[in-house]
C-alpha positions in Angstrom: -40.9 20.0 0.8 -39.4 22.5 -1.6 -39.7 21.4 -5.1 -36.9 21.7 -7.3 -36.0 21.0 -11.2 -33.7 17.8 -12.2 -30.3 18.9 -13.8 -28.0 17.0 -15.5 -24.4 18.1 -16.3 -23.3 16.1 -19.5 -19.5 15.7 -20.4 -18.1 15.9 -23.9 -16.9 12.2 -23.2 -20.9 11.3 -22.7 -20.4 10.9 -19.3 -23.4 12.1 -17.1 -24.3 13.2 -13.4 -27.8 13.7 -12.2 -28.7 16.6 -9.8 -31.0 19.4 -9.0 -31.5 22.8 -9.9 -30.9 25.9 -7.2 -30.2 28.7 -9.5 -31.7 30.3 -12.3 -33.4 27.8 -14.1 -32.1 27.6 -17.3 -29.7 25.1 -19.7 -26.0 26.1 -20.1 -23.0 25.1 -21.5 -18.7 25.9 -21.1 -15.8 24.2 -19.4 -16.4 22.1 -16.3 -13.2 23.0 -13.7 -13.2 22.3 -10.4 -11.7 24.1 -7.4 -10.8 22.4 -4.0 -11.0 25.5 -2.0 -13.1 25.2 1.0 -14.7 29.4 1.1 -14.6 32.3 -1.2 -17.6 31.1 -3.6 -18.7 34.8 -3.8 -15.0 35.9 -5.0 -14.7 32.9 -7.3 -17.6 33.1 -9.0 -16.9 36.9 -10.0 -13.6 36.2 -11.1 -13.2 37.5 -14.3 -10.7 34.0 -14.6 -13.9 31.9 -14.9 -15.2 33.2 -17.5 -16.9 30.6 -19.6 -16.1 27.9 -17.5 -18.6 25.6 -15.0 -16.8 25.8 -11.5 -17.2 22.4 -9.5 -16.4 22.8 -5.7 -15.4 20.0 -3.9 -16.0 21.2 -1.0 -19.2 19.2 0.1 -21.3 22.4 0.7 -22.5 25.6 -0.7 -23.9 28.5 0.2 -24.2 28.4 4.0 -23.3 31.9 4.5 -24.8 33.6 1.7 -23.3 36.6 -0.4 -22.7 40.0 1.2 -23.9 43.3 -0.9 -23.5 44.5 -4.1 -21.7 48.1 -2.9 -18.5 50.1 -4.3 -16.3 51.3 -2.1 -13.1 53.8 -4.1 -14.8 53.0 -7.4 -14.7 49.0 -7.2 -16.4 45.9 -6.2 -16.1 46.4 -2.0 -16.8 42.6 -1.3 -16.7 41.1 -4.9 -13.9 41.1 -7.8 -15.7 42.4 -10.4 -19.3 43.6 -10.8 -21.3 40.7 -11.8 -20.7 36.7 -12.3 -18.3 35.1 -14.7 -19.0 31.2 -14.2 -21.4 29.9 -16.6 -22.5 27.9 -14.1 -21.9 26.7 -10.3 -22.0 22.7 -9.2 -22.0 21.5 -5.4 -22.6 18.0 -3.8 -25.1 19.5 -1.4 -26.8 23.4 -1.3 -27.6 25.1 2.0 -31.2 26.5 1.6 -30.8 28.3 4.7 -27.4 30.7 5.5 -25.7 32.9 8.5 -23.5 35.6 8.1 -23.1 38.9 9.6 -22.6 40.1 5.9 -25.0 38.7 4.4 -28.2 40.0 2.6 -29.5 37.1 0.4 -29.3 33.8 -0.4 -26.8 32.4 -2.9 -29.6 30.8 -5.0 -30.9 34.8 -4.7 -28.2 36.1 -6.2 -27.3 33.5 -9.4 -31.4 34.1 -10.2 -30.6 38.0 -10.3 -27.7 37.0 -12.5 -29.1 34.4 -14.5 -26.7 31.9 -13.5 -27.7 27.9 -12.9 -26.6 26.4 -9.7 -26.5 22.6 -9.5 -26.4 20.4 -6.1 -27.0 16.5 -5.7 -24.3 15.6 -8.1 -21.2 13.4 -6.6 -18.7 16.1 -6.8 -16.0 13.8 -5.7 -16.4 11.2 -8.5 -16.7 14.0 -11.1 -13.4 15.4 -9.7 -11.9 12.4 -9.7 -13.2 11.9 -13.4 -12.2 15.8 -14.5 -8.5 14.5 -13.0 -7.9 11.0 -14.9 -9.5 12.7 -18.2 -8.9 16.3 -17.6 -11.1 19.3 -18.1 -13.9 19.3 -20.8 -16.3 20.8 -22.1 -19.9 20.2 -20.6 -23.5 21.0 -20.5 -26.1 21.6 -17.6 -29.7 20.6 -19.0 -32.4 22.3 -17.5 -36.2 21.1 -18.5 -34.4 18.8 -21.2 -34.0 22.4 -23.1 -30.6 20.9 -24.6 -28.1 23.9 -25.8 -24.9 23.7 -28.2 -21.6 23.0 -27.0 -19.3 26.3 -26.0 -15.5 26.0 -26.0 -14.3 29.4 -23.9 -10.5 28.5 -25.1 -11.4 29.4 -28.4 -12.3 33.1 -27.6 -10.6 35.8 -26.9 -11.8 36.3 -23.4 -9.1 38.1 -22.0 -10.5 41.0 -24.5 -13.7 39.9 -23.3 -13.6 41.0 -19.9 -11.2 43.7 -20.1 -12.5 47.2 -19.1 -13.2 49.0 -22.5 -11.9 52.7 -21.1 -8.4 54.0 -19.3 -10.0 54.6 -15.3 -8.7 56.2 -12.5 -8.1 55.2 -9.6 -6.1 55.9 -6.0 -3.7 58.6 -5.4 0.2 59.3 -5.0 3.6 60.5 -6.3 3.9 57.2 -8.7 1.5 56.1 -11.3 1.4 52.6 -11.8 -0.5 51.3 -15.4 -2.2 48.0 -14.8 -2.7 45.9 -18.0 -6.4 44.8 -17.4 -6.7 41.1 -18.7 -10.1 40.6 -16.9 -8.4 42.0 -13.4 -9.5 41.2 -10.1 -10.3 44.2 -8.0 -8.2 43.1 -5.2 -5.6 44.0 -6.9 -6.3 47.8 -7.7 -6.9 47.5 -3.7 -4.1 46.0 -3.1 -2.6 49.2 -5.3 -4.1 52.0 -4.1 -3.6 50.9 -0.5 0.5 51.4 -0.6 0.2 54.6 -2.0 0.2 55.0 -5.8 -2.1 55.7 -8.9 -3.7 52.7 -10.4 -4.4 53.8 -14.5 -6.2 51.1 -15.1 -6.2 50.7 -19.2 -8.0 47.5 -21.7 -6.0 45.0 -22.8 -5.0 46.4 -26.6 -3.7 49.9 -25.1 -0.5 51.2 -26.1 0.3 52.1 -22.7 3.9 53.1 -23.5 2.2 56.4 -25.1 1.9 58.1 -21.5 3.7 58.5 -18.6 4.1 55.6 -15.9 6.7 54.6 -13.2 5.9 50.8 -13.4 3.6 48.5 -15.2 1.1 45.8 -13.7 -0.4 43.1 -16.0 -3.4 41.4 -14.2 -4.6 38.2 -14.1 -7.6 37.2 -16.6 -9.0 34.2 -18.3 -8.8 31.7 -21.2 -5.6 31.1 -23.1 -3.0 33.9 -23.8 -2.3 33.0 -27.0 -5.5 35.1 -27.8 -3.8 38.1 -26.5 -0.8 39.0 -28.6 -1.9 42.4 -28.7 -0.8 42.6 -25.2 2.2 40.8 -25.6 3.2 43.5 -28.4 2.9 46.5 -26.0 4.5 44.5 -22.8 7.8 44.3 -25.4 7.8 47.9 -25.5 7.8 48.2 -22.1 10.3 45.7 -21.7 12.8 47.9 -23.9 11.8 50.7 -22.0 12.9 49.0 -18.6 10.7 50.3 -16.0 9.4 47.9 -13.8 7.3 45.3 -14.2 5.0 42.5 -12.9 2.5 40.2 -13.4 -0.2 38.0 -12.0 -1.6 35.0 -12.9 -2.7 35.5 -17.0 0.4 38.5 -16.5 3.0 35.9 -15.9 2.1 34.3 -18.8 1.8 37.6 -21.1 5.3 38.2 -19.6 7.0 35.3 -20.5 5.4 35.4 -24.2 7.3 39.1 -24.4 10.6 38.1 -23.2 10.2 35.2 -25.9 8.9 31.9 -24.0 6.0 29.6 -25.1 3.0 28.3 -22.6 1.0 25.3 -22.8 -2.9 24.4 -21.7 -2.8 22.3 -18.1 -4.6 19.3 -18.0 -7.1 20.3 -15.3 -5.3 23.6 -14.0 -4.6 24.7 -10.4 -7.8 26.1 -8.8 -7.7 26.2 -5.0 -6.0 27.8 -2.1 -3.6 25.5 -0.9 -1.1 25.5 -3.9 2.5 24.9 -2.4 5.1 27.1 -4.3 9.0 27.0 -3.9 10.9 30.1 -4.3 13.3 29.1 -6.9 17.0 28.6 -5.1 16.0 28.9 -1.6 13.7 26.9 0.8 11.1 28.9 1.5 7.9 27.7 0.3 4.3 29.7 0.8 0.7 28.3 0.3 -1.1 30.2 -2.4 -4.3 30.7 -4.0 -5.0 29.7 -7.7 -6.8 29.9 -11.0 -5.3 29.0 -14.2 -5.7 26.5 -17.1 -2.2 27.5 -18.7 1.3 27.5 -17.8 4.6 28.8 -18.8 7.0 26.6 -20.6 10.0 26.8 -18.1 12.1 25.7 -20.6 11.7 27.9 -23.2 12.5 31.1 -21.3 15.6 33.0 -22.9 18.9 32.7 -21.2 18.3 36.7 -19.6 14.9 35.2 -17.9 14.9 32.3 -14.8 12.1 30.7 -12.7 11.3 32.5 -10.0 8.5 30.0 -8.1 8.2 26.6 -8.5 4.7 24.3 -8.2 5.6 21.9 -5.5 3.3 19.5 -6.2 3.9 19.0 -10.4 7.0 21.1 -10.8 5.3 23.7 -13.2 6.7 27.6 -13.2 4.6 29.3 -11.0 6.4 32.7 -11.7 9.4 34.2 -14.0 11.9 37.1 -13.6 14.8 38.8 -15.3 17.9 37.9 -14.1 19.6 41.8 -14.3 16.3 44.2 -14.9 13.3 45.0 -12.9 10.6 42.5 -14.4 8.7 39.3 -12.2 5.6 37.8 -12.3 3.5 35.2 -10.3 1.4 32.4 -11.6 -0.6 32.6 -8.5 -2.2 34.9 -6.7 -0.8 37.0 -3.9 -3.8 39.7 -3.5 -5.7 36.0 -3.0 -9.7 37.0 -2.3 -10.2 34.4 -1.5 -8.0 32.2 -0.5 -4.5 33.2 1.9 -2.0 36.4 1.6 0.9 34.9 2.7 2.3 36.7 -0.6 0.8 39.9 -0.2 4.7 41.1 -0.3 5.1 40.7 -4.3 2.9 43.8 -4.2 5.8 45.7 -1.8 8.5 44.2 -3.2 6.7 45.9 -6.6 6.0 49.0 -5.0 9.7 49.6 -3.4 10.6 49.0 -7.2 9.0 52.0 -8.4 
């Protein structure tokens, strides 16, 4: 019988769910999301996108096939998009003690104690879904031992310059360079980069970029509310008078739009999963993507030189922007997905062929 510590995840409404502990033991706090994906817990939780949040999975199960190692192949993360955890936390209905992968060399609840991260199971992920979907996302708390800790509101911090990397890096090879705006980047995207050909310089979020030489520009995804990131904004305006290509993913599609002169907007509980249906704008062709975002771009408020590009199927939100005469686009979601499908891997060559 393996003994484990009571949890309980409190909401900022008082609402609260009973559980158990299977990660490092200790009380937390952030912004409970939840993602309906059904794999990829090793790539979500090292999403630099999560940062200060409390991921709930609906899926009913977690950690059945373990995490693989923690190994760099071409200077980044090899199986992992960054190098260490971003979730505050990690809640399941049920934890899998015992896990089977060809990959694997330890144990979920192995790898959040390394890390310091709490892992929850027993709680009825489904009714606190259905609760984070009527009332939207809040803030919440995971209390360990009854050690109660303050509240934490991530959307008030600037945690795109958070997770940014704090020096210009290297990385790939090839006749174009290609400067990508890190927001708190994913590293399949600098793979997803360095595999067609170019160089990746990979700069922090506050660098005047438009001081050195570059054949396109590539703003990543990242986390918490762009507003916080104007310093960003400022250099991608630059770029936008300079007219080389451009594109951006995720928090870049955002950044984008707030250049060319649009407004975005906090979601009430986000998109986070891998089954997001988006509509190419004036066509029928639709493609199932992967997701993580809280904001959204204010369609509406895009200049008369800027159109959607993708539509959300399922709430109509913009799901990606573009000019309508120069080389600039973006995509709310995520086409590089890890994890999730790459039925959009082509925004990267359609980029690429740009250049």
């Amino acid at each position: 019988m393996r003994e484990t510590k009571r949890a309980v995840l409190v909401l900022e409404d008082g609402t609260r769910f009973e559980g158990f502990s299977f990660g490092y033991p200790a009380s937390t706090a952030g912004e409970v999301v939840f993602n309906t994906a059904m794999t990829g817990y090793p790539e979500s939780l090292t999403d630099p996108s999560y940062e200060g949040q409390i991921l709930v999975t609906t899926f009913p199960i977690l950690g059945n096939y373990g995490v693989p190692p923690c190994r760099e192949k071409d200077a980044v993360s090899e199986f992992y998009e960054s190098d260490h955890i971003h979730c505050k936390a990690i809640i399941a209905q049920d934890y899998s003690f015992d896990f089977s992968h060809w990959q694997a060399d330890r144990s979920l609840a192995q790898w959040l104690n390394d890390e310091k991260i709490p892992g929850v199971y027993g709680i009825d992920t489904r009714a606190l879904t259905k609760h984070l979907r009527e009332k939207g996302s809040m803030l919440g708390k995971i209390i360990i031992d009854d050690k109660d800790v303050e509240w934490y509101d991530p959307n008030l911090e600037n945690l795109v310059g958070k997770t940014s990397c704090k020096e210009v890096e290297y990385h790939g090879a090839g006749d174009k360079t290609v400067v990508l705006v890190d927001c708190g980047t994913k590293h399949n995207i600098i793979r997803c980069l360095t595999r067609r050909g170019v160089k990746v310089v990979r700069v922090p979020w506050d660098y005047d970029f438009t001081q050195i030489p570059y054949d396109g520009l590539f703003i990543s995804n990242g986390p918490g509310n762009p507003d916080l990131a104007d310093k960003t904004v400022q250099n991608i305006r630059k770029a936008i008078e300079i007219g080389k290509p451009i594109c951006g993913i995720c928090m870049g599609n955002q950044l984008l739009a707030k250049a060319a002169g649009a407004t975005t907007y906090k979601l009430k509980y986000g998109h986070r999963s891998h089954n997001q249906p988006v509509r190419m704008v004036d066509s029928d062709t639709c493609f199932v993507t992967s997701q993580n975002h809280g904001f959204a771009v204010d369609s509406e408020t895009l200049p008369n030189d800027w159109e959607p590009l993708f539509i959300n199927m399922n709430d109509g939100t913009n799901e990606g922007i573009r000019h309508k005469t120069k080389p600039f686009f973006s995509a709310q979601f995520h086409p590089e997905a890890s994890s999730g499908p790459k039925d959009t891997e082509f925004i990267f060559d359609k980029f690429i062929n740009l250049l």
